[in-house]
LOMILO-550162 format. One record per residue (C-alpha): residue number from 1; residue in three letters; x negated, y, z negated. Coordinates in pm, whole numbers, padded with zeros to 5 digits. Each point is the difference from the previous one (the first is absolute). Last residue first. Example, Ala and Ser with C-alpha at 12.3 -4.5 7.8 and 13.67 -1.06 7.14 Angstrom:
REM residues 2
VEXGU   n res     px     py     pz
VEXGU   2 SER -01367 -00106 -00714
VEXGU   1 ALA  00137 -00344 -00066
REM end
This chain:
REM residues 448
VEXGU   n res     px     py     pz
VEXGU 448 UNK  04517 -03997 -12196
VEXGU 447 UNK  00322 -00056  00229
VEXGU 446 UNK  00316 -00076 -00079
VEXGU 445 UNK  00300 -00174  00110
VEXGU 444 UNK  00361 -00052  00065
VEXGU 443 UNK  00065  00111 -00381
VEXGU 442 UNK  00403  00066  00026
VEXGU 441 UNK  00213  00233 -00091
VEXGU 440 UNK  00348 -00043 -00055
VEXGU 439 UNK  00184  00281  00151
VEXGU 438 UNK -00214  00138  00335
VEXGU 437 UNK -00330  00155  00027
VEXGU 436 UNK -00159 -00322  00054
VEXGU 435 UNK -00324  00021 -00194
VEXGU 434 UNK -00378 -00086  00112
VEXGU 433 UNK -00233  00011 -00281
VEXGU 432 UNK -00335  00227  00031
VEXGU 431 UNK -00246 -00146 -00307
VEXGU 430 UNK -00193  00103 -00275
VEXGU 429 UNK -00167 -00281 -00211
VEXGU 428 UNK  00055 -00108 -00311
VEXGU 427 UNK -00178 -00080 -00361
VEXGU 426 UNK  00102  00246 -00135
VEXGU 425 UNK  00209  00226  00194
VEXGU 424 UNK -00048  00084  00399
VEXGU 423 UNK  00226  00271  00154
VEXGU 422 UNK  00236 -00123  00209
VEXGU 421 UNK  00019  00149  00420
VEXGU 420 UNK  00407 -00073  00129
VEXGU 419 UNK  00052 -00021  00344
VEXGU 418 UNK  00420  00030  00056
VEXGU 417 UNK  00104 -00219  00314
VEXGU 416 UNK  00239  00032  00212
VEXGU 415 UNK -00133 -00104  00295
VEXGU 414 UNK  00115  00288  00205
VEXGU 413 UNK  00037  00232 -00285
VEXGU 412 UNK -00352 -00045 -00114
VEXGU 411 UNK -00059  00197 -00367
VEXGU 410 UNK -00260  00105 -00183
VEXGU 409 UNK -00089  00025 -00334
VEXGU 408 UNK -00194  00263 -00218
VEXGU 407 UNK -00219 -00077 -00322
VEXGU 406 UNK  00148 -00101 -00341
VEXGU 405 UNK  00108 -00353  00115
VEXGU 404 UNK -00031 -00196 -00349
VEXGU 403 UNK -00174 -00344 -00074
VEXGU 402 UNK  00203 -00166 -00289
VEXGU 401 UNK -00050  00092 -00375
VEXGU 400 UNK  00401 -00088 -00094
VEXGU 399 UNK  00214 -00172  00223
VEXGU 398 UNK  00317  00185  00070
VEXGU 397 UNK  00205 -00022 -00333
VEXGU 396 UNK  00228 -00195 -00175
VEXGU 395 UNK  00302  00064 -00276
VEXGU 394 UNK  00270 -00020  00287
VEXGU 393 UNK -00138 -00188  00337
VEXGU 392 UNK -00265  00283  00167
VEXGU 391 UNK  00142  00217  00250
VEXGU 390 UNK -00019 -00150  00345
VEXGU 389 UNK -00213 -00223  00208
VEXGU 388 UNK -00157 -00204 -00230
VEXGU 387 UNK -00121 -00354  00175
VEXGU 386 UNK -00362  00185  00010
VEXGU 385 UNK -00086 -00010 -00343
VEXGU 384 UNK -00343  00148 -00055
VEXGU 383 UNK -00004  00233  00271
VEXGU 382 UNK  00381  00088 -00052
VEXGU 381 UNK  00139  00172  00284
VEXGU 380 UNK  00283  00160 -00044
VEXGU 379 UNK  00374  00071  00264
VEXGU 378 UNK  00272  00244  00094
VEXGU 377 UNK -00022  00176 -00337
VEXGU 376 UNK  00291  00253  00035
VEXGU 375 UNK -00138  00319  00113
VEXGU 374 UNK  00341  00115  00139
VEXGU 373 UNK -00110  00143  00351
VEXGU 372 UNK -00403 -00088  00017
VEXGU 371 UNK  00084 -00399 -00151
VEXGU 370 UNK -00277 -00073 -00228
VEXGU 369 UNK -00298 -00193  00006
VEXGU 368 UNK -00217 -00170 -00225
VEXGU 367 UNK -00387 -00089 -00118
VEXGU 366 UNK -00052 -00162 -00263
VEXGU 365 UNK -00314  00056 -00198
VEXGU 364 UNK  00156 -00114 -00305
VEXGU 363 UNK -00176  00213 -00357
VEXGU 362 UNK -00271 -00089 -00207
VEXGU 361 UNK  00009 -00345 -00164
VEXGU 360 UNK -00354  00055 -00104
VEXGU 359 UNK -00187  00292 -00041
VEXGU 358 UNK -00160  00325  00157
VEXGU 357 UNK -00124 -00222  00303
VEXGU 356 UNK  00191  00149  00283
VEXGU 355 UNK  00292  00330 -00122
VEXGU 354 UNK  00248 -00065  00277
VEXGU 353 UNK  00076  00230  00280
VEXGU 352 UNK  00300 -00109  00163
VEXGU 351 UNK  00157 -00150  00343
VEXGU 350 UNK  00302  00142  00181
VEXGU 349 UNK  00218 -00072  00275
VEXGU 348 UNK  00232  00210  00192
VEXGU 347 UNK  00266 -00165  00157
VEXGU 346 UNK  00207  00041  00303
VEXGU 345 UNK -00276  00001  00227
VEXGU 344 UNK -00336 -00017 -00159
VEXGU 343 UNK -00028  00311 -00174
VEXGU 342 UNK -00352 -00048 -00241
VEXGU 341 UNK  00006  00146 -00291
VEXGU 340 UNK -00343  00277 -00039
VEXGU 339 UNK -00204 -00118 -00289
VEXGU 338 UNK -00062  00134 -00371
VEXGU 337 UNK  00289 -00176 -00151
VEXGU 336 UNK -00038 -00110 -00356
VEXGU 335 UNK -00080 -00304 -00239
VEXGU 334 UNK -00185 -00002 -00297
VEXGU 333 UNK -00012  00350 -00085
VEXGU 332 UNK  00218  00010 -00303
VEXGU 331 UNK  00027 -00382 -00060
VEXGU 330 UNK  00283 -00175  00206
VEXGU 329 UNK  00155 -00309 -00201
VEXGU 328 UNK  00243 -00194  00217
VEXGU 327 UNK -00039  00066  00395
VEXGU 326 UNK  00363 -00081  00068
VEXGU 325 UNK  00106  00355  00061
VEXGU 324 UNK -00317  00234 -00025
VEXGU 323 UNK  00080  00144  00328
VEXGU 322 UNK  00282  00216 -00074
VEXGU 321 UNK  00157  00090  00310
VEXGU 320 UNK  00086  00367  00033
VEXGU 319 UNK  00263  00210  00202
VEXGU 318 UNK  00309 -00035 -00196
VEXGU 317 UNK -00107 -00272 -00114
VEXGU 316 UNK -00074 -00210  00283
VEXGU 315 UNK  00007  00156  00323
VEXGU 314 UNK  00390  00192  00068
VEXGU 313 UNK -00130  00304 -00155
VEXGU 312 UNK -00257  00106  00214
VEXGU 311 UNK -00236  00217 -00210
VEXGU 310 UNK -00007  00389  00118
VEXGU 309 UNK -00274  00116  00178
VEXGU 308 UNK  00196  00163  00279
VEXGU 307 UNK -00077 -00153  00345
VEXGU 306 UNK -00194 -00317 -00100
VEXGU 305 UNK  00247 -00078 -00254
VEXGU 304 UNK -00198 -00168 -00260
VEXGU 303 UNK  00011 -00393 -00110
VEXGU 302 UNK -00220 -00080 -00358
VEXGU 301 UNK -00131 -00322 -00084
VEXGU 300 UNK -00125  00024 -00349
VEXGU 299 UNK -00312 -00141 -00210
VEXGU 298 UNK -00119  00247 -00169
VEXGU 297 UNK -00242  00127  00240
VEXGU 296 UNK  00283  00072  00266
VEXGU 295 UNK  00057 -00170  00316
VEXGU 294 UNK  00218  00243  00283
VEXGU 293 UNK  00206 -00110  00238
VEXGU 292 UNK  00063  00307  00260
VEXGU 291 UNK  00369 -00003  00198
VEXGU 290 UNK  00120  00053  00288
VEXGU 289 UNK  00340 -00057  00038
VEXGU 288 UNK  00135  00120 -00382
VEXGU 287 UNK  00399 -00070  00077
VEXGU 286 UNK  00006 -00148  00315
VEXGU 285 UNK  00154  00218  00257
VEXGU 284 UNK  00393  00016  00019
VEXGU 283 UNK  00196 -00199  00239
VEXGU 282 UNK  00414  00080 -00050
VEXGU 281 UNK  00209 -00345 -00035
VEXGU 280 UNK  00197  00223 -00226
VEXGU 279 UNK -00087 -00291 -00304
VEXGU 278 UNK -00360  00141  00113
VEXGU 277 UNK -00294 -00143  00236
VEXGU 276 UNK -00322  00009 -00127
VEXGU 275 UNK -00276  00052  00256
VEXGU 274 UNK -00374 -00154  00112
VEXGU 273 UNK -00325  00139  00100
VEXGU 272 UNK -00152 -00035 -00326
VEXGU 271 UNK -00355  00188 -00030
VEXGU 270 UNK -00237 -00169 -00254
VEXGU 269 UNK -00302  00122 -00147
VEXGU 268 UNK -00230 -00130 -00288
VEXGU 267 UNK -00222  00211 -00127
VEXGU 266 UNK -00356  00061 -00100
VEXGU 265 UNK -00315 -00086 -00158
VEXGU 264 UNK  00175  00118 -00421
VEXGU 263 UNK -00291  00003 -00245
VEXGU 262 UNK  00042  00009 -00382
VEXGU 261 UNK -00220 -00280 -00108
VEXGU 260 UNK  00025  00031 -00389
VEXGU 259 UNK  00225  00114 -00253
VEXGU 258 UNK  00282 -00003  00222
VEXGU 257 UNK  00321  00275  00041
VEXGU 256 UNK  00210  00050  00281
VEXGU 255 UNK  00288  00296 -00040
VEXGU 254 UNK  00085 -00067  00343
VEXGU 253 UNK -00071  00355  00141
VEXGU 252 UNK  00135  00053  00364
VEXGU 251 UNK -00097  00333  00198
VEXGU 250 UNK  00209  00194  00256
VEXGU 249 UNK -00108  00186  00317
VEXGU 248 UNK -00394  00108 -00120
VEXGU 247 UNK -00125  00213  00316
VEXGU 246 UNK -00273 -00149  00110
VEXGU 245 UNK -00011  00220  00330
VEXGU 244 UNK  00077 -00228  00367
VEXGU 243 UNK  00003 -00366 -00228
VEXGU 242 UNK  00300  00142 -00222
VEXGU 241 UNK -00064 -00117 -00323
VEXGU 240 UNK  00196 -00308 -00225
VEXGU 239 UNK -00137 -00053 -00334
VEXGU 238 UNK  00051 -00322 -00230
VEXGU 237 UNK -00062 -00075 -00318
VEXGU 236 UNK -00183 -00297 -00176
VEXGU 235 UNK -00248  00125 -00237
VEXGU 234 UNK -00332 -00082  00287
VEXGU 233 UNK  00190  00235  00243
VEXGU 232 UNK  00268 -00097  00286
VEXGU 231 UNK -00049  00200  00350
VEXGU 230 UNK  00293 -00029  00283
VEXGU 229 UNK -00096  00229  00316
VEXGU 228 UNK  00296  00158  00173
VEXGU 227 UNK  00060  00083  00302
VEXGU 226 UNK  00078 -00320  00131
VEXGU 225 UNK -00125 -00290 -00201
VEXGU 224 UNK -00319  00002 -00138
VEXGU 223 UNK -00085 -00220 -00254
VEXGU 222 UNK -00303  00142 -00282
VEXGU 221 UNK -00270 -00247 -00100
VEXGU 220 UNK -00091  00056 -00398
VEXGU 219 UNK -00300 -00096 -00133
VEXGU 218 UNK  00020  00265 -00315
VEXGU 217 UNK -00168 -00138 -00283
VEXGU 216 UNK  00121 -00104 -00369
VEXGU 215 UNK -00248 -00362 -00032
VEXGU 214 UNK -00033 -00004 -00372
VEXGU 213 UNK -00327  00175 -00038
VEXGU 212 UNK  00230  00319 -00178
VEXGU 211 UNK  00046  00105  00344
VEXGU 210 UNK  00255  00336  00004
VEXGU 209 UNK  00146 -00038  00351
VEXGU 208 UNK  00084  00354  00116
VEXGU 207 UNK  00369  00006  00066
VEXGU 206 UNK  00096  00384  00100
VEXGU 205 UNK  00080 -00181  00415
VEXGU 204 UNK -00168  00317  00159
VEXGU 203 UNK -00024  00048  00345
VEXGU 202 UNK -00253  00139  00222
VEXGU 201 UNK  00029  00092  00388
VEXGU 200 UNK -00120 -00041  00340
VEXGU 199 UNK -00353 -00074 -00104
VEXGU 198 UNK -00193 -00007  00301
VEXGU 197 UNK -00120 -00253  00256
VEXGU 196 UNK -00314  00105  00233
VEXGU 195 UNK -00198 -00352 -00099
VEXGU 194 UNK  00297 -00226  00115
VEXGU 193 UNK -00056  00149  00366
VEXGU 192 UNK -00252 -00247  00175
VEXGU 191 UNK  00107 -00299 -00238
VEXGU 190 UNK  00353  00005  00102
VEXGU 189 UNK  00325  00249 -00102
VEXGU 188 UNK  00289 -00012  00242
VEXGU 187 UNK -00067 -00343  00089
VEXGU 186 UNK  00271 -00170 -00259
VEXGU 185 UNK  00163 -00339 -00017
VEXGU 184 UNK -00097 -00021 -00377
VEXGU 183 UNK -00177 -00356 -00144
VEXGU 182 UNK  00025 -00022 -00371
VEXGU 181 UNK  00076 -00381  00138
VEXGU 180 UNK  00208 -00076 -00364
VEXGU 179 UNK  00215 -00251  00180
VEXGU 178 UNK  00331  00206 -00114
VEXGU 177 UNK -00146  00297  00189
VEXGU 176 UNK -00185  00340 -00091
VEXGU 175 UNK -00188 -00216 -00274
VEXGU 174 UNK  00223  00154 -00264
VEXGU 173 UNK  00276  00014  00258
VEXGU 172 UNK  00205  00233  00158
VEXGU 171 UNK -00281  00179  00183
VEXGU 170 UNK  00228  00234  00206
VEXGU 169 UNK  00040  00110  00394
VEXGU 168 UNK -00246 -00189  00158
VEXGU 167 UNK -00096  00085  00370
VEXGU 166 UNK  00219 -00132  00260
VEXGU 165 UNK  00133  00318  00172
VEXGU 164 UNK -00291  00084  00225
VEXGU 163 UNK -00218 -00335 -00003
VEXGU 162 UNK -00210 -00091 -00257
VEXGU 161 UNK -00369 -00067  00165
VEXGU 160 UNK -00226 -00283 -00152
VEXGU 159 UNK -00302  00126 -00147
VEXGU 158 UNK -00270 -00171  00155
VEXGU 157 UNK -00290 -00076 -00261
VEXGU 156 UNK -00335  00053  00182
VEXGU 155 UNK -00241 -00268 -00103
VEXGU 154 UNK -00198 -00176 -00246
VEXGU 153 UNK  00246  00061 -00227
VEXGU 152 UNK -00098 -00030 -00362
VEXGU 151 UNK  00134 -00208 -00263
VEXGU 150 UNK -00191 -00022 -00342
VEXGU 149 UNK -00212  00300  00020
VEXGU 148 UNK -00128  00042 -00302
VEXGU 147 UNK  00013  00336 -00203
VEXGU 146 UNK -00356  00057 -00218
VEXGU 145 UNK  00065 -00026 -00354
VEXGU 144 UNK -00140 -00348 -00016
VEXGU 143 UNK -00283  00051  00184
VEXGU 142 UNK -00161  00141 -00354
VEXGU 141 UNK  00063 -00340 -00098
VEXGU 140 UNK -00134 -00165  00309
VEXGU 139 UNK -00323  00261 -00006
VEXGU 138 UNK -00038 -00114 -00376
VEXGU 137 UNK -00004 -00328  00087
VEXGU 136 UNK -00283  00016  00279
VEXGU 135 UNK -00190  00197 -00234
VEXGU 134 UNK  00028 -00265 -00302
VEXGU 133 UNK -00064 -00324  00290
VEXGU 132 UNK -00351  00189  00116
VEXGU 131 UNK -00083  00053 -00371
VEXGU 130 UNK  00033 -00327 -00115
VEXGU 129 UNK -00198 -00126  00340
VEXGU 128 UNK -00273  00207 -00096
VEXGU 127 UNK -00009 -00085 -00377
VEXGU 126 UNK -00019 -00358  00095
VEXGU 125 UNK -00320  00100  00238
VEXGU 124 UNK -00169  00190 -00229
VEXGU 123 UNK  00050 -00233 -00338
VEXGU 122 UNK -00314 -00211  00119
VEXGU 121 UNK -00209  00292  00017
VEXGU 120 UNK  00126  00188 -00269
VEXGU 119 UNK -00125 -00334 -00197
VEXGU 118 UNK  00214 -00253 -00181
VEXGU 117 UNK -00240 -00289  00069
VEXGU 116 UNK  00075 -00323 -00122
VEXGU 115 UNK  00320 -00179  00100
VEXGU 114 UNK  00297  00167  00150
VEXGU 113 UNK  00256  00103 -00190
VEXGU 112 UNK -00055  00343 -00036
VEXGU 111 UNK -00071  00102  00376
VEXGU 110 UNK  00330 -00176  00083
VEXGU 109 UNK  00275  00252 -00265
VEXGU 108 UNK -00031  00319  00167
VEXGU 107 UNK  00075 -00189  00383
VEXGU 106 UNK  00228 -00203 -00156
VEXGU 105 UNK  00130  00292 -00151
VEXGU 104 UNK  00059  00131  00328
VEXGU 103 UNK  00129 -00312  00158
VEXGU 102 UNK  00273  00043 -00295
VEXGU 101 UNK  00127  00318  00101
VEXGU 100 UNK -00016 -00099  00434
VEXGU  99 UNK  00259 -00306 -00076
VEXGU  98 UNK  00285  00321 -00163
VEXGU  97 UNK -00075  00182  00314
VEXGU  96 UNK -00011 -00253  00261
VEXGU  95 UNK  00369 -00116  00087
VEXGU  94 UNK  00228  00308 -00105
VEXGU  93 UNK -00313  00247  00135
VEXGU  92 UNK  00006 -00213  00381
VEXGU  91 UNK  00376  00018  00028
VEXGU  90 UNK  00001  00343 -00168
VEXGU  89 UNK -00271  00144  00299
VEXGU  88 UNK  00144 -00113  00342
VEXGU  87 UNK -00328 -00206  00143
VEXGU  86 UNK  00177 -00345  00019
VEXGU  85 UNK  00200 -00184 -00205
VEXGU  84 UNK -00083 -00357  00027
VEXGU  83 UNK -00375  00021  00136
VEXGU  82 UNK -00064  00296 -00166
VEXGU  81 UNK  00109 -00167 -00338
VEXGU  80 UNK -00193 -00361  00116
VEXGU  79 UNK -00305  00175  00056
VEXGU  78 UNK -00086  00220 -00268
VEXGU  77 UNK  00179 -00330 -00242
VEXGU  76 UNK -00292 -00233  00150
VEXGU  75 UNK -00250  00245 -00056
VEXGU  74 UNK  00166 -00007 -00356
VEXGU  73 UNK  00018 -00361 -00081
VEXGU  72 UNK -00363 -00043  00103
VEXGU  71 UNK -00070  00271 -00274
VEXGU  70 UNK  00211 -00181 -00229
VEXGU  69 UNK -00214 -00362  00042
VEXGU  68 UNK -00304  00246 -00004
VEXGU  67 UNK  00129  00145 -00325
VEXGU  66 UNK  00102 -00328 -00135
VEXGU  65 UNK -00350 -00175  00074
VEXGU  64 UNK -00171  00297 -00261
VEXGU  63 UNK  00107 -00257 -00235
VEXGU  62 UNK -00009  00140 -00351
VEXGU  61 UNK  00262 -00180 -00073
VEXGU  60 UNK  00285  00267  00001
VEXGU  59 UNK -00119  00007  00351
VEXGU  58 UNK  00031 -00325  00051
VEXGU  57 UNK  00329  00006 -00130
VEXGU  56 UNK  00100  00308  00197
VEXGU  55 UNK -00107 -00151  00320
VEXGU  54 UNK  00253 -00303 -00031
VEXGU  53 UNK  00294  00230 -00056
VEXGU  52 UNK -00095  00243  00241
VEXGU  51 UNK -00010 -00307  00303
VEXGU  50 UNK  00353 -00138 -00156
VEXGU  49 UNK  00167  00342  00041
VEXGU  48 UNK -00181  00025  00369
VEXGU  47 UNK  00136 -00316  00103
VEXGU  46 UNK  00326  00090 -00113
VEXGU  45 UNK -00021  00321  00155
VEXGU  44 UNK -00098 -00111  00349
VEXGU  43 UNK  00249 -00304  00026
VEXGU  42 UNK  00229  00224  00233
VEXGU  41 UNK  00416 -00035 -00049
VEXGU  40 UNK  00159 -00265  00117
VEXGU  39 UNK  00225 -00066 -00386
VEXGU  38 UNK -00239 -00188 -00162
VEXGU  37 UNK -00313  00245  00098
VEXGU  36 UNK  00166  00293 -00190
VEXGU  35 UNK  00027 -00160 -00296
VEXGU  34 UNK -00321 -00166  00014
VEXGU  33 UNK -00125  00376  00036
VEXGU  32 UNK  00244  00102 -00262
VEXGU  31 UNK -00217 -00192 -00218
VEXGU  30 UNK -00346  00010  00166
VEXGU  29 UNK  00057  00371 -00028
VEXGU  28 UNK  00133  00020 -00339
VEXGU  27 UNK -00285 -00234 -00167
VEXGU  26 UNK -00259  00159  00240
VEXGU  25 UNK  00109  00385 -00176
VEXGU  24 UNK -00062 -00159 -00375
VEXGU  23 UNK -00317 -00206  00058
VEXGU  22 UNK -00163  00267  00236
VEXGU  21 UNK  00106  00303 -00309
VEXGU  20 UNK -00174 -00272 -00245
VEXGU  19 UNK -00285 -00049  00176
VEXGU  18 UNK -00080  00312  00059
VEXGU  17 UNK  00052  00158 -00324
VEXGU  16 UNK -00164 -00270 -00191
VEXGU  15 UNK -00319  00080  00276
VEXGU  14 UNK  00018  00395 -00058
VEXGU  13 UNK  00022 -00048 -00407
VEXGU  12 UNK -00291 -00190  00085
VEXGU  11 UNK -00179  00248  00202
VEXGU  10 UNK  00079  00264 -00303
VEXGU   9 UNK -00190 -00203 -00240
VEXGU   8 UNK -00144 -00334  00093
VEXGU   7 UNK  00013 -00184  00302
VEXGU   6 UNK -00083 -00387 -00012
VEXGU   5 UNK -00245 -00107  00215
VEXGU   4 UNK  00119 -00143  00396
VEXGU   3 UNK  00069 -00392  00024
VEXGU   2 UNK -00013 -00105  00440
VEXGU   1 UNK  00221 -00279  00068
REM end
């Protein structure tokens, strides 16, 4: 193996550097490269991890045999990333960008170990190369803020014709249907007119989120049902407008307060199609038949006459369903809803913000759902104790610090099955687990 002079000064400072940023980044590539290649994955990264590793002993040696041992690495890495992802630009930036820093100080570094003569001469050609890979990363940084195409049609998209008396009526659901499509049955407006829309009107909810860095925005998706568009506000209340002129019909305030995330991204909805018949064997409508579900930021299921903005009485308590029951010790700001509920059926389900990584023994990321007439829990999902199905056993609580479903759901009524997405803790990874929607949950599987 080739032995290179000792740096001094600044090119020293240059080689420690180098060697010691390879050392660090090949140890977590070869590792989660071995990782990787135990479970099927590609071998690339662990052979890579164990190739920087090698080089950036030499190098730290004085061996100018670790910068051509990294340089081979690289070639190698221009080819494999376009190889494996192609031309698309944040495939080929994710794989090359971090590999591309170090071959430039390689490129710095190699004129300074090599023996004898340190001459312009000799540094020339390093110096070129060092200032071919700088340009070509600033371009990919400043390429960066350019927007990339990741799905483009190649050809005409047919729009498929709605025929006379079958378009949609309402968009019911937070993703327009319980499967969360976002897809609207709708050719009135395409891409030839979109560009000649108006405003129609303004409205005003009066809640401007006041962000403090603690997460108070408005992401709000408004249902439609009707004539009326239904609108909830990052403090939890609820306006319903005419869709023709915006015209305010009633408003809902819950009194919701939260130090932190105050976001509401919709509504539940559910329309009940049934009757109540009296002692006079008379057939009355449902009391409260279509009614709006509504998750607070402190923590509150909350049912709403669609029609008149009252609370429906006959749902919980008087209209609420505390949700910190059997959740033990809630810290202000802990645990909230910021999430539309999810109607599936005769239940509406609900997940929960929880406060990741703040401390231990935060609180249970259950998730649970309640009947839509009486909200009586109809069954709970424990992640970390999956035989609990109900409240918790007197003086217990859901399991504590479990992965929570803050993020919508969706629902299949034909299979009937509730897809759940978790959000990762430590040490965990997010996954989509398959419910049945029914009393006594079940985990029939998941899938990272």
């Amino acid at each position: 193996m080739a032995f290179g002079s000792a740096p001094r000064g600044i090119p020293r400072i240059l080689q420690w550097l180098l060697a010691g940023l390879m050392m660090l980044i090949g140890l977590a590539v070869g590792g989660l490269g071995f990782k990787l290649a135990t479970v099927g994955g590609s071998s690339y990264f662990l052979i890579m991890g164990v190739v920087m590793v090698i080089a950036a002993i030499l190098i730290f040696l004085n061996r100018t045999s670790g910068i051509v041992l990294y340089s081979i690495g690289f070639i190698a890495s221009l080819f494999w990333a376009v190889s494996d992802a192609g031309w698309d630009f944040w495939p080929l930036f994710s794989r090359l960008f971090t590999f591309a820093v170090l071959a430039f100080l390689c490129a710095i570094v190699w004129p300074f170990l090599r023996a004898a003569n340190h001459s312009a001469a000799n540094k020339a050609p390093a110096f070129g190369v060092a200032a071919v890979l700088a340009v070509a990363m600033l371009v990919s940084l400043g390429w960066m803020f350019k927007p990339q195409t990741l799905v483009a049609a190649n050809e005409p998209v047919p729009v498929k014709p709605v025929a006379p008396g079958e378009q949609q009526k309402n968009w019911e659901h937070w993703g327009n249907t319980t499967h969360g499509d976002r897809f609207a049955a709708l050719d009135q407006i395409n891409k030839q007119n979109v560009s000649s829309l108006k405003v129609a009107w303004v409205a005003h909810t009066g809640d401007i989120p006041q962000s403090n860095g603690s997460g108070a925005e408005d992401q709000n998706t408004p249902l439609q049902i009707g004539d009326t568009l239904y609108v909830c506000t990052p403090y939890s209340k609820v306006l319903a407008l005419d869709v023709d002129s915006g015209k305010e019909k009633w408003r809902y305030d819950s009194k919701a307060t939260a130090p932190n995330w105050q976001r509401c991204r919709g509504l539940g909805y559910f329309e009940d199609h049934s009757s109540v018949t009296t002692s006079q064997a008379e057939t009355q409508p449902a009391a409260c038949p279509r009614r709006l579900f509504l998750p607070t930021t402190d923590a509150r299921l909350i049912a709403i006459n669609a029609d008149t903005g009252k609370v429906c009485d006959d749902f919980g308590d008087h209209g609420t369903v505390d949700l910190s029951v059997g959740m033990g010790e809630i810290k202000p700001g802990y645990y909230q809803q910021t999430s539309t509920p999810l109607v599936a059926g005769n239940v509406v389900v609900v997940g929960g913000r929880v406060a990741d990584n703040y401390s231990t023994g935060e609180p249970p990321g259950v998730v649970r759902a309640y009947d839509v007439h009486t909200g009586k829990l109809a069954w709970a999902w424990d992640p970390g104790n999956p035989n609990l199905t109900g409240l918790p056993p007197e003086g217990q609580t859901y399991t504590r610090g479990t992965p929570n479903v803050w993020s919508a759901m969706s629902y299949d009524a034909k299979l009937n099955l509730i897809y759940l997405p978790t959000a990762g803790k430590i040490h965990e990874h997010a996954r989509i687990y398959r419910l049945r929607s029914v009393a006594g949950s079940q985990i029939l599987n998941f899938m990272s």
